[in-house]
N, C-alpha and C positions, 0 to 999 in steps of 0.2 A: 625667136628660136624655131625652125623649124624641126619636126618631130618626125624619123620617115620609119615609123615602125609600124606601120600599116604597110607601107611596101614591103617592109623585109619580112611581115609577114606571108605575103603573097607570093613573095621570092621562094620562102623556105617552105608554102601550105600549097603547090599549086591544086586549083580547084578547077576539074574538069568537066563540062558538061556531058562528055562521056565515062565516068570516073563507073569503074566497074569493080565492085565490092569483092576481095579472095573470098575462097567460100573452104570451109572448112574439109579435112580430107575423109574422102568417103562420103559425102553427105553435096548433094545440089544448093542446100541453102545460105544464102551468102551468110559470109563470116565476119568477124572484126579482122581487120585489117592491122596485121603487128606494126606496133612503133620500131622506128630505128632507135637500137641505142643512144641514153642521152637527148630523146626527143623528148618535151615535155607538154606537148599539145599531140590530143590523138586527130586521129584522118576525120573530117564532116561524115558525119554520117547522113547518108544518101536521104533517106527519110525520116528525117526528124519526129518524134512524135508529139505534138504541142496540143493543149488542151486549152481553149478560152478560158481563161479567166472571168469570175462575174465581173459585168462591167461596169465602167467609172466612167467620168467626163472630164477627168484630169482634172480638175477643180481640187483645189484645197487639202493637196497628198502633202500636208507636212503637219508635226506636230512638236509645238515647244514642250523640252522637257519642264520646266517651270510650272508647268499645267498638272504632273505628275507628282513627282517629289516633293515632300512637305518643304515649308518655309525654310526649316532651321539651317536643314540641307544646302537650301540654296543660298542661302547666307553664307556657307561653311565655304561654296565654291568659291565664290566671292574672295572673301578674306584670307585665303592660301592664293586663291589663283591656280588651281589644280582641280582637275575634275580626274578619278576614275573611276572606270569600270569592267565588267567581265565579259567575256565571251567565248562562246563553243557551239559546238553544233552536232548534229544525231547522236539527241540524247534519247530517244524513243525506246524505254525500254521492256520491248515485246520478249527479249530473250529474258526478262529479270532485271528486276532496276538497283540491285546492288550496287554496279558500278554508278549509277545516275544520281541514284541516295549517294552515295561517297565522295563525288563530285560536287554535290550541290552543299554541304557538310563544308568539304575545305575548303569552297569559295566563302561560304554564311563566314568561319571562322576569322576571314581576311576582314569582313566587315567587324566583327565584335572585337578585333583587336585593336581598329584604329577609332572605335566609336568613342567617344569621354576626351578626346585628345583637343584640346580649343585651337591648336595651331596645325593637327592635323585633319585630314580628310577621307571615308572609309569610300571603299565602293560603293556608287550610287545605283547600279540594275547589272544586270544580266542582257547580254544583247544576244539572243539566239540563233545560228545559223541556219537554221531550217533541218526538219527532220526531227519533227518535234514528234510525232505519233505513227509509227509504224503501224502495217504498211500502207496505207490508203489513207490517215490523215482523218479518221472516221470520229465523229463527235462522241459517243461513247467509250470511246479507249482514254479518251482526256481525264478521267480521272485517276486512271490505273500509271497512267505514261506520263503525266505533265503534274498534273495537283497533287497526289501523295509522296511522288519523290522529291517535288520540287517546296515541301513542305518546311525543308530546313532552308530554305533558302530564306532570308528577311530584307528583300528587296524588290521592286518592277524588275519585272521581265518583258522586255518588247521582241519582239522575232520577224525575220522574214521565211515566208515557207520555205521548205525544199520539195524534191520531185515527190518523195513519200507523205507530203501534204496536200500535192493534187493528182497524185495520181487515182486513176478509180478503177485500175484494171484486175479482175479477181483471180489472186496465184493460187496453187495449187494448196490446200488449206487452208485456204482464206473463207473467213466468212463473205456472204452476199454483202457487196458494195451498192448501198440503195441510196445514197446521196450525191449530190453534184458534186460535181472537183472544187475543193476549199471548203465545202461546207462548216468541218469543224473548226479551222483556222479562223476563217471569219465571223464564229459565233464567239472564238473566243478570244482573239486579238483582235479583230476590228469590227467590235460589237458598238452598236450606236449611243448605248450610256452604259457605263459599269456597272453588272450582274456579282451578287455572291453565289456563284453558280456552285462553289466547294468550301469548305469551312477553312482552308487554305491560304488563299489569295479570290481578288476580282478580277471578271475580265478588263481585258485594256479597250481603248478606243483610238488602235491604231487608225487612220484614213483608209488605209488600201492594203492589198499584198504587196506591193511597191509603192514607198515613200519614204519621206524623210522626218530625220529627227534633228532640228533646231537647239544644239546645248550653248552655253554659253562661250565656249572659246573650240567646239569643233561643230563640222556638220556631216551629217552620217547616213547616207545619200543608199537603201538597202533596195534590192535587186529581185523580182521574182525569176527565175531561169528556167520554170516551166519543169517539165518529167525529163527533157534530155540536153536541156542545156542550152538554152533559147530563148531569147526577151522578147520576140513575135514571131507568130507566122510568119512562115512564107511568104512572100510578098507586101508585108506590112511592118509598121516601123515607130505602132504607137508610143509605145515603152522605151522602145530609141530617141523617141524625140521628147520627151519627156526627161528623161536623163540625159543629156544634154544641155537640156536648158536647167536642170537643177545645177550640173555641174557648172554651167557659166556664171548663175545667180549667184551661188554660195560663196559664203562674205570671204575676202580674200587675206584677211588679218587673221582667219581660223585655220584649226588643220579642215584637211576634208580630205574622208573616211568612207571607200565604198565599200559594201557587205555584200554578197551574191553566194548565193548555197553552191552554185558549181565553179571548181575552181580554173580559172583560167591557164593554170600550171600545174603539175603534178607528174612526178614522176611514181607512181607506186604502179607497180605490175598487174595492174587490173585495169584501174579505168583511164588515167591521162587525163591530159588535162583539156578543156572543152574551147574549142574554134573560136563558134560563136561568141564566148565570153571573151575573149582575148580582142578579139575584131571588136567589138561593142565600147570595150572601153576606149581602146586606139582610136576609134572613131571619134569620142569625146575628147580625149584629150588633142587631136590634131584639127577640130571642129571650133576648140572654146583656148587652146593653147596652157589653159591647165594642166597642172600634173599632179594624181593624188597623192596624201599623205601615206598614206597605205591601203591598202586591198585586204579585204578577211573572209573567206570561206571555210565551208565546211564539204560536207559530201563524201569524202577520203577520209577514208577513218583511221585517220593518224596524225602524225605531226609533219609539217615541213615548210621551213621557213627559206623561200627564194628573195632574192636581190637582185632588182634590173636598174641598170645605167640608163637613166633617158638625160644627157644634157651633159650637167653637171648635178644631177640629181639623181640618188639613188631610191628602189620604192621597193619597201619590203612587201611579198605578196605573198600572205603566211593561210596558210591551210590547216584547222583546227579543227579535225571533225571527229576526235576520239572519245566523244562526251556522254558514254553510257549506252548506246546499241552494239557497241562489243561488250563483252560480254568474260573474254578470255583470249588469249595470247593470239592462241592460232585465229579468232575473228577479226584481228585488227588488218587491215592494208598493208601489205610489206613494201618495201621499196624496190625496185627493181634492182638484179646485183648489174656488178659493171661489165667492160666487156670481155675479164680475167677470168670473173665469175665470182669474185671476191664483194662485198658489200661496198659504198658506193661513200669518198672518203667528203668528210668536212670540205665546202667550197669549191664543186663537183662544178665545174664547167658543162650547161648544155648546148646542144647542138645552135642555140642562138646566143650570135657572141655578146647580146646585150643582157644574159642571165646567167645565174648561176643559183646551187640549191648551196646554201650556206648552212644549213643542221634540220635535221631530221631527226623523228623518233617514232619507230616502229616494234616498240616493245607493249609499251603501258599508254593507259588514259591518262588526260589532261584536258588544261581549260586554260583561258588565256585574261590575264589582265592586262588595260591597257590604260596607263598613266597621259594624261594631256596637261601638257607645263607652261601655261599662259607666261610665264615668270622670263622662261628660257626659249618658249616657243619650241618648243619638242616635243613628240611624242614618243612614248617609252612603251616596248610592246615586250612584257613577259609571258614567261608559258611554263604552268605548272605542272609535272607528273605526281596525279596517285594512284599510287600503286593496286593491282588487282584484289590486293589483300588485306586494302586499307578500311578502316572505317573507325580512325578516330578521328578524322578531318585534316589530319597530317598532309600538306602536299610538299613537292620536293620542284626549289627551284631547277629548271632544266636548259633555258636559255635566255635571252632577251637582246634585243635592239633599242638603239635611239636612234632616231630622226628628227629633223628642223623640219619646221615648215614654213 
């Protein structure tokens, strides 16, 4: 099967070496460049701003879940033949972790209702989109932002950073940033043996900021994208060829699950959705002839569940990032209205005819569970809203998908 959605990217994204940034009115300094309506990828920006990474030698970035989860557990996957679990992202609650507390409540709750059940199976962790510690990602904010709110939680948490994990640049209020970019991520996801650093939970001993997690019937292949949305520099392509080759290796009887904090799609009125992440994976799937099971970000701090046609395969590329750094209504992402001016209806055709934004929600937080059906070979992806008000652990179904793999 050939796959020509790298051209049609190229068709629909032209990138020019003279490509000259609008610059906002009244002011010299270049601007963002407005989307056309219905666009759901914003323009490259000119100058990416990409911070190294501490380095690896690509060795040994995967980790069996089996390694993690107690025995009984993994028995449990076993004998259903279902694995599931959670996932969200910018949960860093510098505004106040109300919403983050409230979240992590009616995920735990999904776990104590299914725990006792011999033929059923509870959520096994929490998979985090990045944007765990606002804003720079600093080791001392980890217990105000990640270990007391995520106290109700009674599960593994693994995560891949986001830009507010490496960035080190100091805003206006910020304290002095005196650490290297990832410092606190990697002391405390991919710590070299597990610490009781909080009377909480321990640290984990992810591999890398980018690697994989090896489960039993999916493989979940997660993404560093850097401060602007970018797997390397400039001129380098470690992280691309690395992902690639995960993406070829991974067993072909599983789903496979890419994670990446910036989303390749998005239509909300702010940020869009990011080039290089859309190029990156194309390049993998027209590289290895695979097609993911679905795509999960965060970054966008709201909900929106897209669906692209590649074949005869359809890939939901769902954006979940309303996981407790809003805070209140008017903080979350809105969506862009149409071009009426009216809000933007169920099964929105964008400007690529191979997508569409199939549901959205720009009101309330949520968190997403994602069911993997060895049985039927599906994976089931819901998404739950609780509410700003909430905090009896109450969530309210609000969508979901199935797909074959």
């Amino acid at each position: 099967m050939v796959i020509m959605t790298f051209s049609h990217f190229l068709r629909t994204h032209p990138i020019s070496p003279h490509f000259e940034p609008t610059t906002r009115r009244g002011s010299s300094r270049p601007g963002k460049e407005k989307r056309p309506p219905g666009e759901p990828v914003s323009h490259p920006k000119p100058f990416p701003k990409f911070i190294a990474p501490p380095f690896t030698n690509l060795q040994y970035l995967s980790l069996d879940l089996d390694l993690i989860i107690p025995e009984v557990e993994s028995k449990a996957i076993h004998k259903t033949n279902t694995m599931i679990f959670h996932a969200v992202g910018d949960t860093g609650g510098i505004n106040g972790d109300d919403i983050e507390k409230a979240i992590a409540i009616a995920m735990d709750k999904q776990i104590s209702e299914e725990q006792g059940y011999n033929e059923r199976v509870a959520p096994l962790f929490l998979y985090h989109l990045g944007d765990v510690v606002y804003f720079n990602g600093q080791s001392y904010l980890y217990n105000s932002q990640f270990y007391e709110p995520f106290q109700y939680y009674h599960a593994p948490i693994f995560a891949i950073p986001g830009n507010h994990d490496g960035d080190t640049t100091v805003r206006r209020g910020d304290m002095p940033d005196n650490e290297p970019t990832l410092f606190g991520f990697m002391q405390n996801f991919c710590d070299t043996i597990s610490r009781h650093v909080s009377p909480y939970r321990s640290t984990m001993t992810q591999p890398y900021v980018y690697w994989t997690l090896n489960t039993p019937f999916a493989t979940i292949i997660g993404l560093y994208s850097n401060v602007d949305g970018n797997l390397d520099a400039r001129g380098t392509n470690e992280q691309q060829i690395w992902f690639e080759q995960q993406f070829k290796d991974a067993p072909q009887d599983k789903a496979l699950i890419i994670s990446v904090h910036h989303p390749p799609y998005s239509l909300d009125d702010h940020h869009g959705g990011y080039p290089d992440i859309e190029i990156a994976i194309d390049r993998a799937i027209k590289s290895t002839g695979r097609i993911p099971t679905i795509v999960l970000s965060g970054h966008v701090h709201n909900y929106q569940r897209f669906e692209r046609k590649l074949g005869q395969k359809r890939i939901p590329y769902v954006v979940a990032g309303a996981g407790g750094y809003v805070n209140s209504p008017k903080s979350i992402h809105k969506i862009e209205k149409g071009e009426d001016g009216n809000k933007l209806p169920e099964d929105f055709q964008t400007t690529h005819e191979d997508l569409y934004l199939a549901k959205y929600n720009d009101k309330e937080p949520g968190f997403l569970r994602i069911i993997v059906d060895n049985n039927k070979r599906e994976l089931t992806s819901d998404y739950f809203l609780v509410p700003f008000d909430s905090t009896s652990g109450d969530a309210e179904h609000f969508d979901s998908v199935t797909v074959k793999w």
